[in-house]
matplotlib code that plots the C-alpha trace (Angstrom):
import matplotlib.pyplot as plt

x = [13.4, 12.5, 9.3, 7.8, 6.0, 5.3, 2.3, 5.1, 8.2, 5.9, 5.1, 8.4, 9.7, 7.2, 8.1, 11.7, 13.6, 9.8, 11.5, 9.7, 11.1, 9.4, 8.2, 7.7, 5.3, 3.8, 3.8, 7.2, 8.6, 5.9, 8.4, 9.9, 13.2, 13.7, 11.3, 14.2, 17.2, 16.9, 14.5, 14.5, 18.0, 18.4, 16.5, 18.5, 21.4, 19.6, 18.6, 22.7, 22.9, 26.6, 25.9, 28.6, 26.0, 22.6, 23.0, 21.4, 21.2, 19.4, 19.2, 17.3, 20.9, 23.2, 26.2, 24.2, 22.9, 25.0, 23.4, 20.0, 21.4, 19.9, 23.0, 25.3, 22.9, 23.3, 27.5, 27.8, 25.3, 27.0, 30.4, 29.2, 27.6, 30.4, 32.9, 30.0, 29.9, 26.8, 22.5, 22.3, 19.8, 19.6, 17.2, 17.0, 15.6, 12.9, 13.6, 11.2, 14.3, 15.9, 15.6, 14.8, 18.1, 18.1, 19.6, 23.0, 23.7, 21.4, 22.0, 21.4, 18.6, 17.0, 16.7, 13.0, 10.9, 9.6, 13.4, 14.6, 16.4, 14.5, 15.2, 12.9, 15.3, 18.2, 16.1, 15.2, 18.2, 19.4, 16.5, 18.0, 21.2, 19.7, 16.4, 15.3, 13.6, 12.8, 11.0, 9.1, 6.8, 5.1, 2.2, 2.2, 5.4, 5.1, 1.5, 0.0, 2.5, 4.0, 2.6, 3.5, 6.5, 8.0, 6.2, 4.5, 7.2, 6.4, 5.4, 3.7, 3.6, 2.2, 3.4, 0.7, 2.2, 1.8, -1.9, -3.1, -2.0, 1.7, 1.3, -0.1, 2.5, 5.1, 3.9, 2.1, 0.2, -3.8, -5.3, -8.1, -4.8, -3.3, -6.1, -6.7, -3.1, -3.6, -6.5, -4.9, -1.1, -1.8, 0.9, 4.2, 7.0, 8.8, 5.9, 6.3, 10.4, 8.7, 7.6, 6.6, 3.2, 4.8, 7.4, 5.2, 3.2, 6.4, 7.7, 4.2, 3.9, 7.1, 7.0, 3.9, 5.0, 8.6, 8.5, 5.0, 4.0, 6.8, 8.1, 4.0, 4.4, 8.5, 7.6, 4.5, 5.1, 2.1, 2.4, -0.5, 0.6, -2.2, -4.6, -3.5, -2.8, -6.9, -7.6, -5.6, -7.2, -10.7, -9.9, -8.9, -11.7, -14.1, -12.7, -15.5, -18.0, -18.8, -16.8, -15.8, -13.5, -16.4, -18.0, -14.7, -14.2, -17.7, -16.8, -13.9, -16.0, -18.8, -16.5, -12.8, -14.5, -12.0, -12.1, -10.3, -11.8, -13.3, -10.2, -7.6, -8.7, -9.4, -5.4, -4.6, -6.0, -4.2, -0.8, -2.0, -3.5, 0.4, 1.9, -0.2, -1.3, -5.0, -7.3, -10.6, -13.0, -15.8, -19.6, -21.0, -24.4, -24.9, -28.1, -27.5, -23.9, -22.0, -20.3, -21.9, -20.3, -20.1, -19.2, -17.0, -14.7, -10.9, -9.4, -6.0, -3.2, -2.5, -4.6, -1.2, -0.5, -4.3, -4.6, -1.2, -2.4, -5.3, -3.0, -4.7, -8.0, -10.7, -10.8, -14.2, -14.1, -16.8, -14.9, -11.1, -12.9, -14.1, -10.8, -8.9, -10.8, -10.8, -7.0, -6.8, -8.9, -6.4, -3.8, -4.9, -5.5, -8.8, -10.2, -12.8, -16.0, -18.8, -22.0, -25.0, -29.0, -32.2, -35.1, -38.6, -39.0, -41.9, -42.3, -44.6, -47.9, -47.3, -46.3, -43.8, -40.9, -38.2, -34.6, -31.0, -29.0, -24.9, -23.4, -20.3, -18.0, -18.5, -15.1, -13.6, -10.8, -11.5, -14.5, -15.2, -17.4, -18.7, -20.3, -19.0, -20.6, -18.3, -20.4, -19.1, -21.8, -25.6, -26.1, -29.1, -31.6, -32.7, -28.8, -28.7, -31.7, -29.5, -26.5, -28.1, -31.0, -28.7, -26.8, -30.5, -31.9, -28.6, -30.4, -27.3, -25.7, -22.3, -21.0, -22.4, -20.4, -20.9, -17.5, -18.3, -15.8, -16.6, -15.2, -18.0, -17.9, -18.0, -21.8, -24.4, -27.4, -31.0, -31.0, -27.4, -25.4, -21.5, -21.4, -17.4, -15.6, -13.2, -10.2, -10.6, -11.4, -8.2, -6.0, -7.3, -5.1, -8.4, -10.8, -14.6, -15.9, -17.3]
y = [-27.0, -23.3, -22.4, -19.1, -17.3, -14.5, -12.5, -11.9, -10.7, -8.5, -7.1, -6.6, -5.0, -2.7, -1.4, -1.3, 1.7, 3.4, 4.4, 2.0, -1.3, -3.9, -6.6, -9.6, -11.8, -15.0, -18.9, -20.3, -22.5, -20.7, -19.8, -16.3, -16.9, -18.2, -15.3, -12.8, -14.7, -16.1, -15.0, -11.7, -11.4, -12.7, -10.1, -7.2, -8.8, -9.3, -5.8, -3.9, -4.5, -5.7, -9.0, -7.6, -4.4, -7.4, -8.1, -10.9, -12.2, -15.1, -14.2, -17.9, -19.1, -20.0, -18.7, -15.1, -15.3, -11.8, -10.6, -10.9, -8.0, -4.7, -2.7, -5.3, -6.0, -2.3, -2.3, -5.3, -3.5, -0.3, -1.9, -3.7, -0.8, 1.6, -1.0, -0.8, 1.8, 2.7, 1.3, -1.6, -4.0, -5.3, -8.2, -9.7, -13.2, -14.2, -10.7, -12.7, -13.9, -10.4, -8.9, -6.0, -4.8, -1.8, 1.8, 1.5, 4.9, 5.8, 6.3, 3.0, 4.0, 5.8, 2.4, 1.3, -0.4, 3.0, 3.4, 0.2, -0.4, -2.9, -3.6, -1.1, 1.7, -0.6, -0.7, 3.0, 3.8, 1.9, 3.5, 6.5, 4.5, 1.7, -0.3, -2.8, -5.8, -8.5, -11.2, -12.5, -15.5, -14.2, -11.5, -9.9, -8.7, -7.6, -7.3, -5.8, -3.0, -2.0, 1.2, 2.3, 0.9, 2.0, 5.1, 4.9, 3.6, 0.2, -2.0, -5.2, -8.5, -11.0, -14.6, -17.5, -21.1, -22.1, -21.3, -24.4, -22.5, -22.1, -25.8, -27.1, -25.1, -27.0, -30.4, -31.0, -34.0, -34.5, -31.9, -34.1, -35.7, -32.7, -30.9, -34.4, -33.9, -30.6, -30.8, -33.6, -32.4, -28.6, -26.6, -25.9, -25.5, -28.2, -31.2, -30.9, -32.9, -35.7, -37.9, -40.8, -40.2, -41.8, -38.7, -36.3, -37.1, -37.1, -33.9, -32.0, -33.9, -33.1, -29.8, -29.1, -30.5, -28.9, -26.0, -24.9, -26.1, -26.4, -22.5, -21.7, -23.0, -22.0, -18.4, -17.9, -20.2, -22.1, -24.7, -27.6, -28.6, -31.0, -28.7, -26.6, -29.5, -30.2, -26.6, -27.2, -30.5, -28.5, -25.9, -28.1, -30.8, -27.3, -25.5, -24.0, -24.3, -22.3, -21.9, -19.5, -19.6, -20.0, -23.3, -24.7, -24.6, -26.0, -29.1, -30.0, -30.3, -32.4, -34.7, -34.7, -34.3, -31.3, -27.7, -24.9, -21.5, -19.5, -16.7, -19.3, -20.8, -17.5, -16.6, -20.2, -19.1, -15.7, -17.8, -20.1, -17.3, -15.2, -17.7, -17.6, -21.2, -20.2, -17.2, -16.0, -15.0, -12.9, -13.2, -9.9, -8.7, -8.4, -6.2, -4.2, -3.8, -4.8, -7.6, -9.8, -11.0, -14.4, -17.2, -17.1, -19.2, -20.4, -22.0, -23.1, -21.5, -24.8, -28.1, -30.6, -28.8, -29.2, -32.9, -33.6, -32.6, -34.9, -37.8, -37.3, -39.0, -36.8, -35.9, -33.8, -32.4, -29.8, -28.4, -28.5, -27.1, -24.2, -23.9, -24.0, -21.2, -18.9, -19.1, -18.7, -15.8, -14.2, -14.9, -13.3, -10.0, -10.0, -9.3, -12.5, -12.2, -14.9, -13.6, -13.4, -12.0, -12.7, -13.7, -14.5, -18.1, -20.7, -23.4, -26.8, -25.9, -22.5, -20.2, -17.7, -17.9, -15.5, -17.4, -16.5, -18.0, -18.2, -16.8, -19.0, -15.7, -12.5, -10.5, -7.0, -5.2, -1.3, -0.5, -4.7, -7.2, -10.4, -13.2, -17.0, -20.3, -23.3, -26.6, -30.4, -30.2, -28.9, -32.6, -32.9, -29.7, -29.7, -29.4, -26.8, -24.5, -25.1, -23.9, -20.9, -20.0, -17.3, -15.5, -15.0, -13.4, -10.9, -7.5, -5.4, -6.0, -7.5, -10.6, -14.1, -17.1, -20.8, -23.0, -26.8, -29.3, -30.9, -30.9, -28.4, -25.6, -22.0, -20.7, -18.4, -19.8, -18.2, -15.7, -14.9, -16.2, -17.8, -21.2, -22.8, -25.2, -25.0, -25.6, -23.8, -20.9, -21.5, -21.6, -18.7, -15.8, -13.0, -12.7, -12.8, -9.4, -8.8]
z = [-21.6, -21.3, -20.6, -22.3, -19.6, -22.1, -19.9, -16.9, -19.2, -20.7, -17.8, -16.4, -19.8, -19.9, -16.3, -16.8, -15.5, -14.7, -11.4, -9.1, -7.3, -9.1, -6.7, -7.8, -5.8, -5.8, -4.7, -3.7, -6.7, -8.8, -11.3, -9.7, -9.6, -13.0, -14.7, -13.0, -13.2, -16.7, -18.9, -17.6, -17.4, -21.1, -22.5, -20.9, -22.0, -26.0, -24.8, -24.8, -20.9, -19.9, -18.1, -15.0, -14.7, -13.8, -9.9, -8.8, -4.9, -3.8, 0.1, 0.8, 0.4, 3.5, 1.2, 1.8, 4.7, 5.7, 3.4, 5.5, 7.6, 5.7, 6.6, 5.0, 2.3, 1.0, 2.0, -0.6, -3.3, -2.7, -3.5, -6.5, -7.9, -7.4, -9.5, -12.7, -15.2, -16.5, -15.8, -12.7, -12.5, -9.2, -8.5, -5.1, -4.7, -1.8, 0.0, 3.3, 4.4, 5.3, 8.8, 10.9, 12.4, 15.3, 13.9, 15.1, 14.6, 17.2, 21.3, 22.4, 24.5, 21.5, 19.8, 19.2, 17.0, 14.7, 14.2, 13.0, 9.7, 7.5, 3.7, 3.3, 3.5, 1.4, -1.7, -1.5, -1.0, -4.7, -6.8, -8.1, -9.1, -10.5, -11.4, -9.0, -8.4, -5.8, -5.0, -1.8, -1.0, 2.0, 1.4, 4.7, 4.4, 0.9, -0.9, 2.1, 2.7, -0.7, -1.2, 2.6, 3.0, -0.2, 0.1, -3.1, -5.4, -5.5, -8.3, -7.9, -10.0, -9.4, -10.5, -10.7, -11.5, -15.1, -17.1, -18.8, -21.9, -20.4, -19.6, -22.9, -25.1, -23.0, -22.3, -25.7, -26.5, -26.9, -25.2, -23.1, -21.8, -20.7, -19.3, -16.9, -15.9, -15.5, -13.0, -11.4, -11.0, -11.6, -12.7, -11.1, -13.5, -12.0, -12.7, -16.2, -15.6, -13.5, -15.9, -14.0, -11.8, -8.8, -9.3, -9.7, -6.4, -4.5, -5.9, -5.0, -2.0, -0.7, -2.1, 0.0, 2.9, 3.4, 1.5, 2.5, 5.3, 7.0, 6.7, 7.6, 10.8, 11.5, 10.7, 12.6, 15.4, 15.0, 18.1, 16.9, 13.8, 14.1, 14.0, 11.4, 9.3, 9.7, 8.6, 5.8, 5.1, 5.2, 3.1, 0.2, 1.1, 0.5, -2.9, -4.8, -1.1, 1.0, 4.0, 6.9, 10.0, 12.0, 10.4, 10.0, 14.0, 13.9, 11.8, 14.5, 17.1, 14.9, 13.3, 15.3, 18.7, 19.0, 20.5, 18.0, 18.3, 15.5, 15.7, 15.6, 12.7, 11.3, 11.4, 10.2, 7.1, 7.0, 7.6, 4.5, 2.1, 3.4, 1.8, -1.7, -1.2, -1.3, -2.4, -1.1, -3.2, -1.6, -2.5, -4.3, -4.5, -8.2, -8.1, -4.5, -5.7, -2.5, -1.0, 1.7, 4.8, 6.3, 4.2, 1.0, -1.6, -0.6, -4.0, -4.4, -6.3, -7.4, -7.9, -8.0, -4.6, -3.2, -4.4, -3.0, 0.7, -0.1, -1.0, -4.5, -2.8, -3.5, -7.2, -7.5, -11.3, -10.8, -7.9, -9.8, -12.9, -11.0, -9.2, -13.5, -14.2, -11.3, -11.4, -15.1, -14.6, -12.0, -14.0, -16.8, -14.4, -13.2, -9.9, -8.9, -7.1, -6.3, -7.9, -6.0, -7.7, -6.5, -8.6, -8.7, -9.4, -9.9, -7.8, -9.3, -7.9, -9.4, -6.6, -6.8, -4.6, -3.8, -4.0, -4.3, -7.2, -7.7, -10.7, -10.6, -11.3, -11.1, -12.8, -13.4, -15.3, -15.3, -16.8, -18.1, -16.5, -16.9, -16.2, -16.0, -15.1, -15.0, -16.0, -16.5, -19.5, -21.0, -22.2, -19.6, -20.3, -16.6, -16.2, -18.6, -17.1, -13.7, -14.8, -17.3, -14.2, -12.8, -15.6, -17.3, -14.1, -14.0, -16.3, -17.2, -20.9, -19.4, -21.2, -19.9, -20.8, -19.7, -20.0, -20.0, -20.0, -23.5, -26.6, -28.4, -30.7, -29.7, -30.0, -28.2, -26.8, -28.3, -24.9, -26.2, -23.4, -24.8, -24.3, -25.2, -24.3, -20.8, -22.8, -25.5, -23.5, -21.3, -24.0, -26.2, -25.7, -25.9, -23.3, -24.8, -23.4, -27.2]

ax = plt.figure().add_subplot(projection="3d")
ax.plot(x, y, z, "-o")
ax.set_aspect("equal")
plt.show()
């Protein structure tokens, strides 16, 4: 079974031969490898491109591990390129795994870190022969530094796991049934070929544990596993809360009787958000127009990969709905903020006080805004004043929309805020700005 992933080809076929590398980023097993190496791939070759002019190199495997080596890396390419006639497309899989190797065409005493030859210089050195892509798993190394390091020819994409849309065109069925699966197995591409739930447990579970965190720990040397292991236990405890390194290292010492500093957990989270397990989402003054320090959001890439470190024990569905939609919303491009206003409200015995409410989502594209409040349902109307309170308080004309998670009919409330169902709004292919 193939799995269309529609949004990412497009992307990559509109920035063929542009005369950038196209990196490719995003969760390991998120789907990467198989967006380059075959459905990528098979639309070059639908496209006129000679299969023997598409070079692909998976350097996460022992067979090429030479190829870590940047100087070897670019012999091999060189080779292959010289015995092709015509266009290459190169693409090089999980490019974290190649190393920085000392110039040795310098004095050996010359040799220092400023001069070292990194992979870096291999791509460049490909561009005006052929287009090229790669792929990494680790953000530091790439997301961070792409502009720099490639000196301004670099193109980033960035690969979520599968949209409940992606998932739902795939797994079929009712979709109640596969939005509960969803939210409770999430969506790497693999889940949908475990069709037992004891299968799909192991498979995320040992997913999390081998793929993620043990190569989080091997690459940054993080001596208490212990520790970081409770870090990552609070972060997917706290999806949709707020939370900050410093509160964290508070809780240790309130509930595990343990003594972690605020700046180690602090580059805990770096090592966990390097590795696009998680996302921060900062809090943003709606009216003042600036962000606010101290505590923000962490939600998971994935919620099969969050439940999983749980042991699928804590199944909060306002906190997973939230967590659907602000990675559907990054998926389909959009930067995500936590919204903050302040408004005059009226207390019982009639005074006026002056309070802070939370617009759920606060999101961009260009020019676009709007508004979204996530909601388990307006059944209640104290409920529904709740979850209304802060989009009615925000003044400018942006579009406000509530999602709830039942099965209603699109419609606009008499203050003329969207109110839709969470799965219809997930699977729609537009985005209600209008």
């Amino acid at each position: 079974m193939e799995i269309k992933r529609d949004l990412y080809l497009n992307k990559l076929i509109e920035r063929r031969d542009n005369g950038l590398v196209k990196v490719i980023t995003g969760l390991r097993r998120s789907g990467k490898t198989y967006l380059l190496k075959n459905i990528y791939r098979n639309r070059l070759i639908a496209d006129g491109v000679p299969e023997e002019n598409i070079i692909y190199l998976a350097l996460d495997q022992n067979t090429n591990a030479a190829y870590r080596n940047p100087l070897l890396l670019d012999e091999y390419l060189q080779k292959r390129i010289q015995s092709i006639r015509g266009r290459c497309y190169i693409i090089i899989d999980e490019i974290q795994y190649s190393q920085t190797v000392p110039n040795p065409y310098l004095p050996e005493e010359s040799r220092n870190a400023k001069n070292e030859i990194t992979f870096y210089d291999t791509v460049l050195g490909l561009m005006d022969q052929c287009d090229v892509y790669i792929t990494g798993s680790n953000s530091e190394m790439l997301s961070s530094d792409i502009l720099t390091n490639f000196r301004g020819r670099g193109d980033e994409v960035r690969v979520y796991p599968l949209s409940f849309r992606e998932y739902y065109t795939s797994s079929g069925g009712s979709i109640s049934a596969a939005f509960r699966n969803y939210l409770y197995y999430g969506g790497m591409p693999m889940i949908l070929s475990q069709h037992s739930t004891e299968a799909k447990a192991n498979y995320l579970q040992t997913l999390f544990r081998k793929t993620y965190e043990d190569d989080i720990i091997s690459r940054y040397n993080i001596r208490n596993r212990d520790d970081f292991g409770r870090v990552m236990d609070m972060l997917a405890s706290s999806i949709g809360s707020l939370v900050n390194p410093t509160n964290i290292a508070q809780k240790f010492g309130q509930n595990q009787k343990l003594s972690v500093s605020r700046n180690t957990v602090a580059e805990y989270i770096r090592c966990i958000e390097n590795a696009f397990l998680i996302e921060q989402a900062k809090r943003f003054d709606i009216r003042g127009k600036e962000y606010i320090t101290g505590q923000q959001k962490y939600y998971f890439t994935d919620l099969g990969l969050r439940n999983a470190r749980l042991n699928f024990r804590q199944f909060d569905l306002p906190h997973l709905l939230e967590n659907a939609v602000y990675n559907d919303l990054r998926i389909r491009g959009y930067s995500v903020d936590i919204g903050r206003v302040q408004a005059n409200i009226k207390g019982e015995n009639g005074t006026v006080q002056r309070v802070w409410l939370e617009s759920d989502f606060v999101l961009n594209n260009a020019d676009q805004r709007a508004y979204i409040q996530v909601a388990e349902g307006l059944d209640d109307p104290g409920k529904k004043e709740q979850e209304m309170r802060s989009l009615l308080h925000i003044r400018d004309g942006f579009p406000k929309i509530v999602l709830v998670n039942q099965d209603i009919p699109a419609h606009r409330s008499e203050d003329g805020i969207l109110i839709m169902s969470i799965t219809d709004f997930l699977l729609s292919e537009q985005f209600y700005f209008a």
